[in-house]
C-alpha positions, -999 to +999 in steps of 0.1 A: +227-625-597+215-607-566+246-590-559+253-577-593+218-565-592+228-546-560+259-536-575+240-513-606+214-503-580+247-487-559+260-473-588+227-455-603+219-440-568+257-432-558+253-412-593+226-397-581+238-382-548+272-376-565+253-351-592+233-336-568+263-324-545+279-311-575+251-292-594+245-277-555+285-266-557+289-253-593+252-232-588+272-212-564+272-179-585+288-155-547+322-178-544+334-179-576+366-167-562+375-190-535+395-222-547+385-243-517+345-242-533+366-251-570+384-280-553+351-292-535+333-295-575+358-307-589+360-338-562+324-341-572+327-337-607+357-362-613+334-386-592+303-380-611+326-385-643+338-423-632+304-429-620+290-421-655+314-437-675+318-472-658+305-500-674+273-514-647+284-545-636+272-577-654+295-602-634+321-606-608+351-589-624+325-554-633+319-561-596+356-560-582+360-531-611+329-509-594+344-516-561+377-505-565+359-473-577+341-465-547+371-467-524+392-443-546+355-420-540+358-425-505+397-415-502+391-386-526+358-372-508+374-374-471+386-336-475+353-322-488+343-307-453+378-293-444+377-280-479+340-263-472+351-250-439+382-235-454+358-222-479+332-205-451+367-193-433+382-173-464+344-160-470+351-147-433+377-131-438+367-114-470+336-100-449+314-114-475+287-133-445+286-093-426+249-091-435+217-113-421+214-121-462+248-135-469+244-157-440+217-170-449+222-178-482+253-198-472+235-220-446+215-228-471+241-233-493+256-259-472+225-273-466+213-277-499+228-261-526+227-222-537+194-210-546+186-181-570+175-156-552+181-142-513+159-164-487+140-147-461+155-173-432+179-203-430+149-219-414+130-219-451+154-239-463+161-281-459+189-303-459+197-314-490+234-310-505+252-320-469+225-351-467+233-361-501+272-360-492+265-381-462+238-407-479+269-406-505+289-417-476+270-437-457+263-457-490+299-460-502+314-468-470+285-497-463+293-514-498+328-516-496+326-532-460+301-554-475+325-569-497+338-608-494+370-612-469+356-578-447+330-593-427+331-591-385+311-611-365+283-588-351+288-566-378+264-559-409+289-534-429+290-507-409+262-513-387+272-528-352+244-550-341+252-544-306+263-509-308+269-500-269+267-460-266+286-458-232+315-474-248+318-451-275+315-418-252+345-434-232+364-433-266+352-398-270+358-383-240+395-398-246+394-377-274+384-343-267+405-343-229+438-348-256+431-317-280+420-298-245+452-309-232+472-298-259+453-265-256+454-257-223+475-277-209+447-298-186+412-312-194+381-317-171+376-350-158+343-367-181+321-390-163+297-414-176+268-427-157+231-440-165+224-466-182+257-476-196+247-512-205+222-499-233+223-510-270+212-505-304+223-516-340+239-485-350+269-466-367+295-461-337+320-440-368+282-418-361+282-420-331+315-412-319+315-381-342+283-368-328+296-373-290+335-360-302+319-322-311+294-323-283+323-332-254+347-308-276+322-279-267+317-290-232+354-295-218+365-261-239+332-242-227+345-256-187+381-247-192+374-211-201+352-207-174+371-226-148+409-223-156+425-234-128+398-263-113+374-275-135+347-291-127+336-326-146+317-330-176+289-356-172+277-378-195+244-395-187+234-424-209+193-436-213+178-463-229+143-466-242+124-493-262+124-468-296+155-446-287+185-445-268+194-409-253+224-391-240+230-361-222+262-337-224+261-316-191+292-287-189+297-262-167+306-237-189+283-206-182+255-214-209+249-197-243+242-166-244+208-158-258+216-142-287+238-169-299+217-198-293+201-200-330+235-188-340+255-220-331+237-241-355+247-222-380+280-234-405+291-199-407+293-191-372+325-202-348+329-185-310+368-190-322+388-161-333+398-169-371+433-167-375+464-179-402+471-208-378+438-218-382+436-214-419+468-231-426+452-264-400+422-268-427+442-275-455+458-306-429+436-332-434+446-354-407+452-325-379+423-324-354+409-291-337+399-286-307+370-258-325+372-232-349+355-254-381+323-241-371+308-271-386+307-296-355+271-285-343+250-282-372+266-312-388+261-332-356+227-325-356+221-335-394+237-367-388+212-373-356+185-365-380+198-387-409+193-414-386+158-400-371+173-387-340+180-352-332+201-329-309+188-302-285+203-275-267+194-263-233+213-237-215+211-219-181+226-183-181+257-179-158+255-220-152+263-242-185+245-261-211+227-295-210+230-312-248+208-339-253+214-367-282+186-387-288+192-421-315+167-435-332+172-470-334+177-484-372+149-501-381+123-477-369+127-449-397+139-445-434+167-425-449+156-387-438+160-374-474+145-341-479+114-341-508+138-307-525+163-338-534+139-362-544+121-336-567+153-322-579+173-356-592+146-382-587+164-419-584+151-428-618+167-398-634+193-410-661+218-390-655+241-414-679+222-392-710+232-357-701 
């Protein structure tokens, strides 16, 4: 009883967030000529559709039915942000974000969904439509690893109980010295040190995307700067009885000033925009090393998500210090922004429209 119960609760709120994204997407009223934007509401729409029309569960076999549902939603919805960033890249390169305005309007966009008029400043706006997509995420992925026979022990869903940060940066830093290797041809050395036995029940898939983009930045900021004998990366790991923290240190030369607010911005990317790069964001399972322009700011909104944050501190002519800070679960609620809540409430009944 309890777990059908669960099951129509899912699918009411996975509704929710599923309309939201899409009514932020088809508002859009500046890219009605890019596909990648059509392709994005359409993934939304068809979603939103299946959601609607499903019958809520009333027993196991509405259960299994509901379920199989959600994982073709997953699948489908795992190009949305190479799809967006496609999207932001053709925008480029039709110099339609050449003005303060334009720029503006897209982070918020991105952020929420398209508004009606010009905003003064991204900072007016909140998260909304890229919160909704991870909460639609987030959501999906936790009930379908819920399900009978997918159990771990240590494991509730996605949640590791006994999350271990250290470990995960290890994995990381893997990661990011192979696309720099395959870029330059060598990668700094990463080290991590601190306080590498902390833990925390957490989201590692999180986790290890947060620390991915931030050690992506850090070896490509050290290997443009130091070419020929790069000096490491550190990684330095702290645990508290609320948070756990980690620190990103390069060597890069810093940020300049004027791009500081910059990099958290979707639109902007330090990488020249080129046709190899436009033909990798329609290859869903190719890795960059940068370029998206989405690695920062969506790094930071998942730290937030969770109650965390990221910060940026840089010294001119020297490198930049990132800091990751993690909330540990348990301490906050779902950061959804009061825009969402006002604009499709839970109750809303969207099965009537």
């Amino acid at each position: 009883m309890f777990l059908v119960a669960g099951e129509r609760i899912c699918q009411r709120v996975l509704g929710d967030r599923v309309h939201f994204c899409h009514r932020g997407v088809g508002e859009d009223t500046t890219c009605g000529d890019i596909a990648a934007f059509h392709e994005v509401q359409n993934i939304y729409l068809e979603s939103f559709r299946k959601l609607r029309h499903i019958p809520a569960p009333q027993d196991s076999n509405g259960v299994i039915e509901l379920t199989n549902l959600l994982e073709d939603i997953s699948q489908r919805h795992g190009v949305v942000l190479k799809r967006l960033a496609a999207a932001v890249h053709d925008l480029r390169k039709k110099g339609r974000i050449s003005s303060e305005a334009h720029s503006n309007y897209l982070e918020c966009f991105l952020d929420r969904q398209a508004l009606p008029s010009w905003p003064k400043g991204a900072d007016t706006c909140v998260h909304g439509n890229m919160t909704a997509r991870i909460g639609t995420l987030m959501l999906t992925q936790q009930h379908l690893s819920l399900q009978p026979g997918n159990h771990q022990y240590g494991w509730v869903g996605n949640i590791q109980l006994e999350c271990r940060p250290a470990n995960i940066c290890h994995t990381a830093a893997f990661y990011a010295r192979e696309l720099c290797e395959k870029e330059y041809g060598w990668a700094p050395e990463v080290q991590v040190h601190g306080d590498t036995d902390a833990q925390l029940a957490y989201f590692p898939a999180y986790i290890h995307y947060v620390m991915g983009e931030l050690l992506k930045n850090a070896v490509r900021a050290t290997m443009e700067r130091n070419p020929k004998d790069p000096p490491p990366v550190e990684v330095e790991i702290g645990g508290g009885d609320t948070e756990v923290g980690v620190c990103v240190r390069d060597h890069g030369g810093g940020i300049p000033r004027e791009l500081q607010e910059k990099v958290w911005q979707y639109s902007f990317t330090s990488v020249k925009q080129d046709d190899r790069l436009q033909n990798v964001l329609y290859e869903q399972d190719r890795p960059l090393l940068a370029g998206l322009g989405f690695g920062l700011p969506l790094s930071r909104l998942y730290a937030r998500y969770f109650g965390g944050d990221i910060q940026l501190n840089s010294l001119v002519n020297r490198g930049t210090s990132a800091y990751y800070q993690m909330n540990r679960l348990g301490e906050v609620s779902e950061a959804i922004p009061e825009y969402y809540l006002r604009k499709v409430p839970l109750k809303h009944d969207w099965k009537d429209e």
